[in-house]
C-alpha positions in Angstrom: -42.0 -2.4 -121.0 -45.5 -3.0 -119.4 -45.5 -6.3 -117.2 -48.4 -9.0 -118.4 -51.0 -9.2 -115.8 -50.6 -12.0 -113.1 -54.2 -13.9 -112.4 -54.7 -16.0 -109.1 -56.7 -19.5 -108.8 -60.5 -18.6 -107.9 -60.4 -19.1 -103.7 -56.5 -17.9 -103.8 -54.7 -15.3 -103.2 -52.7 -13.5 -105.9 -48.7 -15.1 -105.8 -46.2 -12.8 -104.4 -44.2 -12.3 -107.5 -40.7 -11.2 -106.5 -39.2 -10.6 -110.0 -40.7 -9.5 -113.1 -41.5 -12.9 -115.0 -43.7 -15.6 -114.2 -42.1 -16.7 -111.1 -44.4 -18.4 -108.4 -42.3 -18.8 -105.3 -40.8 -16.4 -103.0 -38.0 -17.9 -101.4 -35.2 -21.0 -102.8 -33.9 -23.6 -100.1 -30.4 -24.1 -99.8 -28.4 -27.2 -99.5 -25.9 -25.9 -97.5 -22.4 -28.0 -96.8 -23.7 -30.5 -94.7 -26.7 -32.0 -93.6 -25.6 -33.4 -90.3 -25.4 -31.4 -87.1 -21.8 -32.6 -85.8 -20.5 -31.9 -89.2 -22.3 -28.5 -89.1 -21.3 -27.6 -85.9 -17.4 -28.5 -86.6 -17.7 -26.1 -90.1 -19.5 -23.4 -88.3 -16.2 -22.9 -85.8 -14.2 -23.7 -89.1 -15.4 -20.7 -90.7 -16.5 -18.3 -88.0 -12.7 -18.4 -87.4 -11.9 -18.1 -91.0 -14.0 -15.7 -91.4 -12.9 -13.6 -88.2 -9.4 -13.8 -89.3 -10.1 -12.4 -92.7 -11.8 -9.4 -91.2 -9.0 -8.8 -88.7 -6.2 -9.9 -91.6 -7.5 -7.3 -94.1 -8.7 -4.6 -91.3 -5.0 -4.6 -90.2 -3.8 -3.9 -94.0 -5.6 -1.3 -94.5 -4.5 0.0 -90.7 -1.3 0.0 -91.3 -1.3 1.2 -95.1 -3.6 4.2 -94.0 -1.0 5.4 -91.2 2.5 4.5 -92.3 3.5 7.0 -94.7 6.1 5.1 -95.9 3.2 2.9 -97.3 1.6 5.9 -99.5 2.6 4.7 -102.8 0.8 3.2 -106.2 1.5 0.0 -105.1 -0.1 -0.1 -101.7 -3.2 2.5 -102.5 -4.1 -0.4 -104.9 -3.5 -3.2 -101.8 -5.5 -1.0 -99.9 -8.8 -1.3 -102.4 -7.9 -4.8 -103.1 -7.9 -5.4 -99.4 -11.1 -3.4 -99.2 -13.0 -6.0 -101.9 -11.7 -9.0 -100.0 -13.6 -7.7 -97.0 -16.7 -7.2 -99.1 -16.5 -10.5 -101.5 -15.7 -12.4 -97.3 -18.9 -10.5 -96.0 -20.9 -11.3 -99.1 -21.6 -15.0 -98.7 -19.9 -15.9 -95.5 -22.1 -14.4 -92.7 -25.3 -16.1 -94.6 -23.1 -19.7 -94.5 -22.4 -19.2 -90.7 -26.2 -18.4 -90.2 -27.2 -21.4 -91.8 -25.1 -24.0 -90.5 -26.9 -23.1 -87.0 -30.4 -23.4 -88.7 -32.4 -26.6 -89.7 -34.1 -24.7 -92.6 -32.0 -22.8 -94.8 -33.6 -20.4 -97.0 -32.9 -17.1 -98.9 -35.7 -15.0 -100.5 -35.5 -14.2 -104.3 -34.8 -10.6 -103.3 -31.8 -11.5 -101.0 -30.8 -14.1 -103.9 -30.9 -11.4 -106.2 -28.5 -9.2 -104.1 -26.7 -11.9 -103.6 -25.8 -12.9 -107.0 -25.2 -8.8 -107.6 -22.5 -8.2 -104.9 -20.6 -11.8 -105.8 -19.9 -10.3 -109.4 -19.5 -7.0 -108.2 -16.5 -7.7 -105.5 -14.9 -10.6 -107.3 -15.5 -8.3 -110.6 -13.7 -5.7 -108.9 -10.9 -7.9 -107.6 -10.0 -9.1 -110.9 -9.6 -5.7 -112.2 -7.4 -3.9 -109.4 -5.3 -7.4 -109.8 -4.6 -6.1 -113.6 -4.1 -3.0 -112.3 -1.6 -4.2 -110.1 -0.1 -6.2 -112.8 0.5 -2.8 -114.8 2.0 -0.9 -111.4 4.5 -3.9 -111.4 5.7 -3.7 -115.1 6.1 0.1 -114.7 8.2 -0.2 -111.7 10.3 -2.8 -113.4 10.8 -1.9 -116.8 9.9 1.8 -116.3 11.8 2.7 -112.8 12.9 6.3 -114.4 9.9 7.2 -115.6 7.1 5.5 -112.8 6.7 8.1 -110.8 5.5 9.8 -114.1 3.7 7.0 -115.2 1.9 6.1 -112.2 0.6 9.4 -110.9 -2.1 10.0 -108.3 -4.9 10.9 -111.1 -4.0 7.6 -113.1 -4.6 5.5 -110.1 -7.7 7.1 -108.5 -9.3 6.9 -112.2 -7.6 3.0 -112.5 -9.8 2.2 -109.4 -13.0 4.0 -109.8 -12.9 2.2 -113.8 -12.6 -1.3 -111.9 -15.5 -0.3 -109.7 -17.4 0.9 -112.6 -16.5 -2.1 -114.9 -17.2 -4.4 -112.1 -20.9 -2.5 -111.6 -21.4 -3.0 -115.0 -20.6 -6.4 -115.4 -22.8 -7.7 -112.0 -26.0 -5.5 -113.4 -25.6 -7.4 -116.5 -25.8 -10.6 -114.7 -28.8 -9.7 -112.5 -30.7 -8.8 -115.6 -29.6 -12.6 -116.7 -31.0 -13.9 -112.9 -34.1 -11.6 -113.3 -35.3 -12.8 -117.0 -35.2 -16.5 -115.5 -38.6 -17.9 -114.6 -39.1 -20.5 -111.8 -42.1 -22.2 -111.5 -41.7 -25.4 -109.2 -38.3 -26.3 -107.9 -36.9 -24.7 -105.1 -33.9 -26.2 -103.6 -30.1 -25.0 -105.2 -27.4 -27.7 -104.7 -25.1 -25.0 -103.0 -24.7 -22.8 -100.3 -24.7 -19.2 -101.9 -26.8 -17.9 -104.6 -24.4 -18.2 -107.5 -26.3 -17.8 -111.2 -25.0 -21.0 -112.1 -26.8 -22.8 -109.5 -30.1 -21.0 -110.4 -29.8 -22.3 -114.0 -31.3 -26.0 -113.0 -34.4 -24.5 -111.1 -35.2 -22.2 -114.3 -38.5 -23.7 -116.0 -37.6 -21.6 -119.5 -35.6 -21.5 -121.8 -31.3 -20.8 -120.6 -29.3 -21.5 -123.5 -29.1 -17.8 -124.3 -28.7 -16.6 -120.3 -26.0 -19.5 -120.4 -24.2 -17.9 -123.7 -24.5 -14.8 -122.4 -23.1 -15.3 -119.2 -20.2 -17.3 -120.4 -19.6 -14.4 -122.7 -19.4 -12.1 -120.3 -17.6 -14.2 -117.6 -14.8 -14.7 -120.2 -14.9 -11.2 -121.3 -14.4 -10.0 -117.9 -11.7 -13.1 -117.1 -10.0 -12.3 -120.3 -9.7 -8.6 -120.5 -8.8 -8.7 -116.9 -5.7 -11.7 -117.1 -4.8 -10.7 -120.8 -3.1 -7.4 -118.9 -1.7 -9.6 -116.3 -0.4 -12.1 -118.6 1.5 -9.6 -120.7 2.9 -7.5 -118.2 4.6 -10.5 -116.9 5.9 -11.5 -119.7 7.7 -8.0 -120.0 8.7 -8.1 -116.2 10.2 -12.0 -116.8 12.3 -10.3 -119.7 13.0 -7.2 -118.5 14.2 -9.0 -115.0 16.2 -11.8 -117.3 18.1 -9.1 -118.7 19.6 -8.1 -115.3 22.7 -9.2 -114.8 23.3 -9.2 -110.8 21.4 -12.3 -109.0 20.8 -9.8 -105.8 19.4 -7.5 -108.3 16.9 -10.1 -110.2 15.8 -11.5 -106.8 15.1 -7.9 -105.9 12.8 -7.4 -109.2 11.2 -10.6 -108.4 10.4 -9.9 -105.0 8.7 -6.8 -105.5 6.2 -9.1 -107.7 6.3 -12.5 -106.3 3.0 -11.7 -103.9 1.3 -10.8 -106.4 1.9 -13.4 -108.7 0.8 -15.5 -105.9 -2.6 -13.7 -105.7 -3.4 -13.9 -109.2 -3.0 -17.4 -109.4 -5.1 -18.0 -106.2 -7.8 -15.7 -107.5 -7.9 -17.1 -111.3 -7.0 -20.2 -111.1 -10.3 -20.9 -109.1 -12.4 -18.5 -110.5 -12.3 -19.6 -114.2 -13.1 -23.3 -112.5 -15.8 -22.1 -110.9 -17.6 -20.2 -114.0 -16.5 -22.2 -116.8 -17.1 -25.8 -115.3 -20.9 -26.7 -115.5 -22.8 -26.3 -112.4 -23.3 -30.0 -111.3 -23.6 -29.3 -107.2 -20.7 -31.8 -106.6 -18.1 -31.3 -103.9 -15.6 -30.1 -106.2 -17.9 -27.3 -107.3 -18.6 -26.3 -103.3 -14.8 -27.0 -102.6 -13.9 -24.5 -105.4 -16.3 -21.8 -104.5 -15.3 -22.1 -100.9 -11.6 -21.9 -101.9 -12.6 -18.6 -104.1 -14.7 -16.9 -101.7 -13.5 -17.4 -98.2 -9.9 -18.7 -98.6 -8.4 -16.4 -100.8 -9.7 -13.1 -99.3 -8.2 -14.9 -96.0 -4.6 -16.0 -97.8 -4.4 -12.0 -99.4 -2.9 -10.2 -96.5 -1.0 -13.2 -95.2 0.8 -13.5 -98.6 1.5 -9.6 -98.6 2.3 -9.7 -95.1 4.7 -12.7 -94.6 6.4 -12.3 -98.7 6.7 -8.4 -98.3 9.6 -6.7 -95.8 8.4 -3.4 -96.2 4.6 -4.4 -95.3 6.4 -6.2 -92.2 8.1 -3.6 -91.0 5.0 -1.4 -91.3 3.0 -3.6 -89.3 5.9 -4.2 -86.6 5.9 -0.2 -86.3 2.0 0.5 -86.2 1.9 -2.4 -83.3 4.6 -0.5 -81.7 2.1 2.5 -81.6 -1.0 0.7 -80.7 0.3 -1.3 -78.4 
C-alpha cells in the first residue's frame, strides 16, 4: 500500500509523521498519578520499592526453580515462564511511571507509545495463556495422576509455552495495527500514566467504532479462550477432588491448586475490568491498571512462595547455598 503524500504550510517545515496516517504530533503528554510533588515524591518510594521487590521476588523464583532439581517438573517449568512475563509486564510500564513522577513534563513519543501498547498485550497476553496452561497441568495431575507423567511430557510443554508466546505476539501485532490506523490531529494529553489503547481512543480525530469492535473482539477472544480452559479444568478438579473420600487427601488435591486459583483470580478479575470498562481516566480505571500491572506480578511469587511447601523448602535450601 503506497502512503498519500504529506504537504507542509508554505514557510514550514514538513510534520514529522511518526505513524503511517495523518498524524501531526510527535509525542502525547501524560497525566501521570498525581500532579503534586509531595504526593509524587511519596508514590515514587511507593513503587520504586514495589517495583524492586518484584524484580528480586520473581528473580528469586526463577533462582531457585533453575537450581533445585527437585523443582524440574511441568508444574514449575511453567512458574518459571510465568515468573519470567511478570518481570517483563513489571518492566514494561513501571520504570517509565518512576521516571515520571521525578519529572515536571511527562511525555512519551508515538514510537515509545507504540512499543508501549505492543509489549502490554504481549506479556499480559502471554500471562493469560501459561495461566491456562497451568490450569490444564493441574487437572492432569488431579484427575490423571497415572497417566501425567505421560500426558505432560517435555515436548507438550516446551510447545504449550512457545504457542502462548506466539498467540500472545499475535494478538499484541493485532492491536498495534489498531494504535497505528488511528489518526491524531490536535489533542495530546492521555488521562493515564501508560500508553494503554484505550486511553488513545479519546485523542483519535477519526473514526474508532470499528478499532473499538475490534479490539473488544479480540480482548474477549483472547480473555475467553484463555479462562474457558481455566474454568473447565476446575470444574473437573472440584469434582474429581469431591469424590475423594479422605479430608487429608482432598486438602492435599486442593493445595496443589489453591496458588493458582489465587493467581487467576488476581490476574482476571482486573484484567477484564480494565479492557471491558470504558476508558473514562477515573481513579478506578488508574487503580485497576495499577493493581494489574504492578501488584500482581509483585503478589505472584509471594502467593507461590508462602501457599507452596515444596517452593519453601527450595528457597530455604538454595539460601543455605548462597548464603
Amino acid at each position: 500500500m503506497i502512503s498519500p503524500p504529506f504537504y507542509s504550510i508554505p514557510g514550514t517545515s514538513p510534520p514529522q509523521m511518526a505513524w503511517r496516517n495523518h498524524s501531526i504530533i510527535t509525542e502525547f503528554i501524560l497525566t501521570g498519578l498525581s500532579d503534586d510533588p509531595h504526593i509524587q515524591a511519596l508514590l515514587f518510594v511507593l513503587f520504586l520499592g514495589i517495583y524492586l521487590l518484584t524484580v528480586m521476588g520473581n528473580l528469586m523464583l526463577l533462582l531457585v526453580i533453575r537450581t533445585d532439581s527437585r523443582l524440574h517438573t511441568p508444574m514449575y517449568f511453567f512458574l518459571s515462564n510465568l515468573s519470567f512475563m511478570d518481570l517483563c509486564f513489571s518492566s514494561v510500564t513501571m520504570p517509565k511511571l518512576l521516571k515520571d513522577l521525578l519529572s515536571e513534563k511527562k511525555t512519551i513519543s508515538v514510537e515509545g507509545c507504540l512499543t508501549q501498547v505492543f509489549f502490554v498485550f504481549f506479556s499480559s497476553g502471554t500471562e493469560a495463556c501459561l495461566l491456562s496452561v497451568m490450569a490444564y497441568d493441574r487437572y492432569a495431575a488431579i484427575c490423571h495422576p497415572l497417566l501425567y507423567g505421560q500426558v505432560m511430557s517435555s515436548q507438550l510443554c516446551v510447545g504449550l509455552v512457545l504457542a502462548s508466546w506466539g498467540l500472545a505476539s499475535l494478538n499484541a501485532f493485532v492491536i498495534v495495527l489498531l494504535a497505528i490506523n488511528l489518526d491524531f490531529c490536535e489533542a495530546q494529553t492521555i488521562h493515564h500514566y501508560t500508553c494503554e489503547l484505550p486511553a488513545l481512543f479519546p485523542l483519535s480525530c477519526s473514526d474508532i467504532s470499528i478499532t473499538t469492535n475490534i479490539l473488544l473482539c479480540s480482548s474477549l477472544l483472547h480473555g475467553l479462550g484463555t479462562f474457558l480452559p481455566i474454568f473447565f479444568s476446575y470444574a473437573r478438579i472440584i469434582s474429581t477432588i469431591l469424590h475423594i473420600s479422605s479430608t487429608s487427601g482432598r486438602s492435599k488435591a486442593f493445595s496443589t491448586c489453591s496458588s493458582h486459583l489465587i493467581a487467576v483470580i488476581l490476574f482476571f478479575g482486573s484484567g477484564f475490568l480494565c479492557y471491558l470498562m470504558p476508558p473514562s481516566g477515573s481513579s478506578l480505571d488508574l487503580l485497576l491498571s495499577l493493581q494489574y500491572s504492578a501488584v500482581t506480578p509483585l503478589l505472584n511469587p509471594l502467593i507461590y512462595s508462602l501457599k507452596n511447601k515444596e517452593v519453601k523448602a527450595a528457597v530455604r535450601r538454595t539460601l543455605g547455598k548462597y548464603l
